[in-house]
N, C-alpha and C positions, 0 to 999 in steps of 0.2 A: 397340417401344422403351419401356423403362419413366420413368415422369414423375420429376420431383425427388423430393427425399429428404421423407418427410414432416416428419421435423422443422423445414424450412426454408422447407415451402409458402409460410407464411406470414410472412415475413420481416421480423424485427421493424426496420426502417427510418423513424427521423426526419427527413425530411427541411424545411428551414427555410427558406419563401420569405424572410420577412425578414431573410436574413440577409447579404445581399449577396455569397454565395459561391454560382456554378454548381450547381444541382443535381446536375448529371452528378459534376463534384468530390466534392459532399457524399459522394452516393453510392459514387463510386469509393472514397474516404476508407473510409468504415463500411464496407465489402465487406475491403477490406483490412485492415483492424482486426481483424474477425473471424476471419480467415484468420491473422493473426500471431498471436493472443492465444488459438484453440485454439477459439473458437465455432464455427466453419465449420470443419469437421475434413478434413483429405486423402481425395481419392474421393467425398465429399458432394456432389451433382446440385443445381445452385441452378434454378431457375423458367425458363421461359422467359423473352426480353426484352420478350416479347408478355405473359406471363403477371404480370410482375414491375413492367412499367408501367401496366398493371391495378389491380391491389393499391394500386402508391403512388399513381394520380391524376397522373402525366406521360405525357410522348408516350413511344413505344418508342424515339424516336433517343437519348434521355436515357442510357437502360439498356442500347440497344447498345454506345454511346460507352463508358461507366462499363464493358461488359466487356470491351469490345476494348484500352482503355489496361490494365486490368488483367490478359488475357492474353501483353500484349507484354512484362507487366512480371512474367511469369512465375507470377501467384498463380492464376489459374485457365488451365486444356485448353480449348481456344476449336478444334470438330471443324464441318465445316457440317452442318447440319439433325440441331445435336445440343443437347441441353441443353449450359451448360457447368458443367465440370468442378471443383471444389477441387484444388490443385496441391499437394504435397510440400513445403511451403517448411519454414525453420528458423523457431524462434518467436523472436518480437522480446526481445532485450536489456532488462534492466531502464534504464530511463530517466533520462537524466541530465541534472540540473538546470541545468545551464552549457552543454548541448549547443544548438547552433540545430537549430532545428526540419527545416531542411531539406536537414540534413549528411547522408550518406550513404545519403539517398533515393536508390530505385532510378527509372531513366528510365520517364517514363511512357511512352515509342515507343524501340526498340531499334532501331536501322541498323546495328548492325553489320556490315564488312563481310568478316568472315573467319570468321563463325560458321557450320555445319551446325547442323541440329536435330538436334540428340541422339535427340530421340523418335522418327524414323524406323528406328534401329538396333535390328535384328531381335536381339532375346534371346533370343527363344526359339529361332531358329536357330544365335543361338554356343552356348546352351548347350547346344541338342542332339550341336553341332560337337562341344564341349570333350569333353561326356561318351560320345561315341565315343572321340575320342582318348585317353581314360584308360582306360577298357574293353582298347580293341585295343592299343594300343602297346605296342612289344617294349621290355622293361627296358633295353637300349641306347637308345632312345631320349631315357632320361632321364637319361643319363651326359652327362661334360660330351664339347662336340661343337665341331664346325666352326667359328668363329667368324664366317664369314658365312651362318650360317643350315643349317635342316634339308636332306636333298637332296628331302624332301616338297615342303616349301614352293616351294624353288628353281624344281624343276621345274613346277607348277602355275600360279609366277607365268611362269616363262617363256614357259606355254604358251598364258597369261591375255593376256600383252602383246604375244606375236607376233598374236592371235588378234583383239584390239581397238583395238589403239594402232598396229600395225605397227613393233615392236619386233624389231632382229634379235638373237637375244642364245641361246644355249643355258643350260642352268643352270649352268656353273661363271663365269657372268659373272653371274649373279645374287647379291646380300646383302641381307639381312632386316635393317633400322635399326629404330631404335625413333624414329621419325618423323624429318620433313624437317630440320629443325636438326642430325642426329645425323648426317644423310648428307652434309650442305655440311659440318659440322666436320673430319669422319674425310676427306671428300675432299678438302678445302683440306690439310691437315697432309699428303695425302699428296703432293698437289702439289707444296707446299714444300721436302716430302723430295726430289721429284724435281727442282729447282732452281727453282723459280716462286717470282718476286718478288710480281709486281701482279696484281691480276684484277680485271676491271670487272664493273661493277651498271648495270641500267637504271636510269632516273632519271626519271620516281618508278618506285621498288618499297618495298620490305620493308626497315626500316634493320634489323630484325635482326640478316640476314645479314650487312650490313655490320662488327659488333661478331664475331663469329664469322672473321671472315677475319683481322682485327686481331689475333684473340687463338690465329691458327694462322698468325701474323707475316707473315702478308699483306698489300702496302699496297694499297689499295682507292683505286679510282678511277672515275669515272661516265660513262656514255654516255646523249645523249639519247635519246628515243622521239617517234615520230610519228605522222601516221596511220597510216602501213605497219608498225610497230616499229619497234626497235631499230636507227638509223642505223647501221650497220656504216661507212660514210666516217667518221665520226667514232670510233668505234672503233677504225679505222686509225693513228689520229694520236695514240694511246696506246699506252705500252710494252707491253700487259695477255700476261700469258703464258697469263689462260684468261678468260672470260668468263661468267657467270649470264645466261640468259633465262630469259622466259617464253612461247615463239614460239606457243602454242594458243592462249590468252586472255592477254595482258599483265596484270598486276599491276602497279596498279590502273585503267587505263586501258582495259583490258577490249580493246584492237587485238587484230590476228589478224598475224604476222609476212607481210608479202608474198614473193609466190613469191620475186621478183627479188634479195630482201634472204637470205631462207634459204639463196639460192647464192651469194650474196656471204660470207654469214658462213661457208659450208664451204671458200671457197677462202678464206678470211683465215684460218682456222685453220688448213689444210694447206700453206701457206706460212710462217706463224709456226710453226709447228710445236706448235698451242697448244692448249687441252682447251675443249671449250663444253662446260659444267655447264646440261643442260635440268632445267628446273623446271614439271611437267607435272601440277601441282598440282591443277586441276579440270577437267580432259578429259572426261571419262567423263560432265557435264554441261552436253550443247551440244544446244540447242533447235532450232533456224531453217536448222541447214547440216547438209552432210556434216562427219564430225569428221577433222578436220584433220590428218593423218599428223605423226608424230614427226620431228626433226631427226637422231635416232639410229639410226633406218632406212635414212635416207642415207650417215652415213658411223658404221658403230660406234666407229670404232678414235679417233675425232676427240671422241665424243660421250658423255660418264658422264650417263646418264638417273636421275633421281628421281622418284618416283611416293610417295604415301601411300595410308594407309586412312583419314586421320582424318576425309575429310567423306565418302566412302562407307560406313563403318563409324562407327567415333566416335573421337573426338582421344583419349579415357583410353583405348583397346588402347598408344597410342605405335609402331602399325605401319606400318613404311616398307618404303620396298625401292629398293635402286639397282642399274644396268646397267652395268657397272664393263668400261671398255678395256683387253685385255690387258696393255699396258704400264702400270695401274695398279692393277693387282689385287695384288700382293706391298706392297706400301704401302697400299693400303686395308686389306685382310684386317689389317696387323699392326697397325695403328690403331685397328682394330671389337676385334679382341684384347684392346688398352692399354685400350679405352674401358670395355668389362665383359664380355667374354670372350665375348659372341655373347647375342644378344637370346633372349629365356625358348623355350623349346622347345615345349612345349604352345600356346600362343599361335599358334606358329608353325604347328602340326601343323591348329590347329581352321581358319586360314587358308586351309591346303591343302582341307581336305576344304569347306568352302564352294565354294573354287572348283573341284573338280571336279564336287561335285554342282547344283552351277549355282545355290546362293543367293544366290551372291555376286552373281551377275550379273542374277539379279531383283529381290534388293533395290537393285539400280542403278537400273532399270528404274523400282520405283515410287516412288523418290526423284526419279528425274528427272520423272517426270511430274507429284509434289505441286511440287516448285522451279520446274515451266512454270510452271505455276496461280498459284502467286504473284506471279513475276514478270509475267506477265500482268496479274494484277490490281494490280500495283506499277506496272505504266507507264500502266495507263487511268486509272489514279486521280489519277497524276501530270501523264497530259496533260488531263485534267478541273479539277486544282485551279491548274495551274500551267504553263497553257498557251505562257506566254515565255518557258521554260525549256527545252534541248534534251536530248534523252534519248541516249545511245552507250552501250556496252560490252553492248549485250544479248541477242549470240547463245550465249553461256556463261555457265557458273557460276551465283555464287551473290550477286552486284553487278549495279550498273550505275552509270552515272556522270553525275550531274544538270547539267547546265551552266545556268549563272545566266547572264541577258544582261548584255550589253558592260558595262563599267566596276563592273558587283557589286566588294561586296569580300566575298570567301570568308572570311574570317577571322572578319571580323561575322559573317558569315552562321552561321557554324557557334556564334558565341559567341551570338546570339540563340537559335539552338535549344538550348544548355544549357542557360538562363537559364528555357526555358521545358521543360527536363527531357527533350529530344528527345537521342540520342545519335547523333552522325552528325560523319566527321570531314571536312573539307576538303582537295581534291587535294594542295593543298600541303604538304600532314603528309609526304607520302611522296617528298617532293622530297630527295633524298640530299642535292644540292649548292647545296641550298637557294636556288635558279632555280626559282623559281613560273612555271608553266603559265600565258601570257597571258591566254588562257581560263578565267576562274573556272568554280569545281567544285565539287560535293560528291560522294561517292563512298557511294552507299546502299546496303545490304547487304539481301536479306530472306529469309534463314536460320533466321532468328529470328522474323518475323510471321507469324502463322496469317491465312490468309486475310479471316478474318471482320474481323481487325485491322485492316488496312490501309488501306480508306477513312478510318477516323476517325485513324490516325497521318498520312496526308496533310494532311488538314484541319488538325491543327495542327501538322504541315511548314510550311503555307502560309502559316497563322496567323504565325508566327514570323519565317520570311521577310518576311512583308509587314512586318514593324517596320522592316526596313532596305533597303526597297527603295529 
């Protein structure tokens, strides 16, 4: 492994005991400075934290901290038993006099809890993809086509979904979206077409989708969630002509639908005569269990299945794919139609050949194994600094869910970690019907933390919490 960049061996750093600002800060400060203003250039290998606390005469925790906040905050690649990195950022805006200093500072610790790392999406294997596909494909190919997708792609994800997910579906039930929002829009509108008033949301999820059913004149109504999922009794006692889950991993509560409740909701929708819309968003990473069969394997004709690529792949492809019920395919198709006449073809084509040649399914593979490693190190760290807090949602995905002890209030809680630059939102953000969750919550994302980060974004998780304990 080659050492830092020589020009930075020596890294010119003032740091000022008397100055009554944390070292680590100061530090973090000038590291960031240099990276926005073009001293520290993209690719540039800085010191070790060993090498680096050397040099200035502090301990190494100073200069871990200072690069782990800085990794989380995107300016430097934080890889273990690696120097770190200089990151790609934009260069800082010229400065403005009237600005406060601490406007549109980015988070010193990211929790996001809907982000993938982008930097695990293999480029070199789309671009090998793409440029097979322009190589071989027949000039028909690139005429205008199907509007739900190539019969490539079709059949590959068919074969993808019967084969991982337990999808029962052949390829003329297959369509290629340009992500998850595109397949709830085109599928509510078709609903509607076919006389569907109402359709319920668990509560909490995604108010996105909520705005999307409204604007495909849907009236939208909420069901709650428990430890098993999605009450289906309560569901009953609602007009809803179809329903949104998320019966693998609940969003954001992170449950697992129980058996007893998955056949309750197949005979409520085969009595209402009504469409469950699975939302089967991050399947493909489940740690601790067997992964969890589809709701759509049970009953196809009941069940329009959604699937993406944005956190197996990356959210800019905009690759979806839904499992469309025969009696809803003539009304979807003419909607993906209205919507832009059928999602880009090559895209579609570089998809297929991923997933026959089997990339698609390794880069799952070692995506899910760097998202254990985190999550691992996300919940020892958590029960290390924040032992009164209970931890749930953690045999999937890319979340988990922090519960504060009795009478917290989440609200503060989450307003103290802005205050202190942590981004992290509270369960009740995702309360549709705005019925907060007795149980305070925060809902921690680490998508976004490189391992190395992680202890020191606890430490001031903790930090922060402790103001309003």
């Amino acid at each position: 492994m080659t050492g830092p960049d020589p020009l930075v061996r020596e890294l010119l750093v003032a740091l000022d005991r008397a100055a009554g600002v944390p070292l680590r800060r100061q530090l973090e400060t000038h590291l960031r400075a240099g990276v926005r203003d073009g001293r520290l250039r993209a690719g540039t290998r800085l010191p070790s934290s060993r090498d680096l606390a050397r040099q200035l005469g502090v301990s190494r925790g100073v200069v871990v901290d200072a690069y782990a906040a800085l990794g989380a905050q995107g300016f430097l690649v934080l890889r273990p038993r690696a120097a770190p990195v200089v990151a790609a950022v934009a260069p800082a805006a010229p400065a403005d006099e009237d600005a406060s200093e601490d406007e549109d500072r980015p988070p010193r610790h990211d929790f996001t809890a809907t982000a993938p790392d982008v930097a695990l999406f293999d480029r070199a294997a789309w671009a090998r993809a793409l440029a097979r596909v322009l190589r071989e494909a027949p000039d028909a190919a690139l005429d205008y086509g199907d509007p739900l997708g190539t019969p490539a792609a079709r059949a590959a994800l068919a074969g993808h979904l019967g084969r991982v997910r337990g999808v029962v579906a052949d390829p003329a039930a297959v369509a290629i979206v340009q992500g998850y929002t595109q397949a709830v829009d085109v599928a509510f509108r078709a609903l509607a077409d076919r006389g569907a008033r109402v359709v319920a949301f668990e509560s909490p999820s995604h108010d996105e989708q909520w705005r999307v059913a409204r604007r495909a004149g849907l009236r939208p109504v909420t069901v709650p969630v428990d430890a098993d999922g999605l009450r289906v009794d309560a569901l009953a006692a609602t007009d809803a002509d179809a329903v949104v889950v998320t019966p693998a991993h609940q969003f954001p509560t992170g449950v697992v639908l129980a058996p007893e409740r998955r056949r309750a909701l197949l005979a409520w929708a085969a009595e209402r005569g009504a469409t469950i819309v699975e939302d089967d968003y991050d399947a493909e990473f489940r740690y601790d269990r067997a992964p969890v069969g589809t709701l759509q394997g049970l009953d196809p004709e009941r069940v329009l299945y959604v699937g993406t690529a944005s956190k197996t792949l990356a959210p800019a492809l905009r690759t979806g794919w839904a499992v469309v019920p025969a009696t809803l395919r003539p009304a979807f198709a003419a909607g993906k139609n209205d919507a832009d006449g059928g999602s880009p073809a090559l895209e579609q084509l570089a998809l297929a050949e991923l997933l026959r040649g089997g990339a698609y399914e390794r880069g799952v593979l070692r995506a899910r194994a760097r998202y254990r490693a985190r999550r691992d190190a996300l919940v020892a760290a958590l029960r290390a600094e924040l032992p009164a807090c209970g931890i749930a949602g953690v045999a999937a995905g890319l979340h988990l869910v922090l519960r504060l002890p009795a009478g917290a209030d989440e609200a503060a809680a989450a307003a103290a970690c802005a205050a202190a630059r942590i981004r992290v939102r509270p369960l009740g953000d995702w309360a549709l019907d705005g019925v907060r969750d007795p149980a305070p919550a925060l809902v921690l994302g680490y998508g976004w933390l490189a391992e190395p980060a992680i202890p020191a974004a606890v430490r001031a998780l903790a930090a922060a919490l402790a103001t309003v304990a």
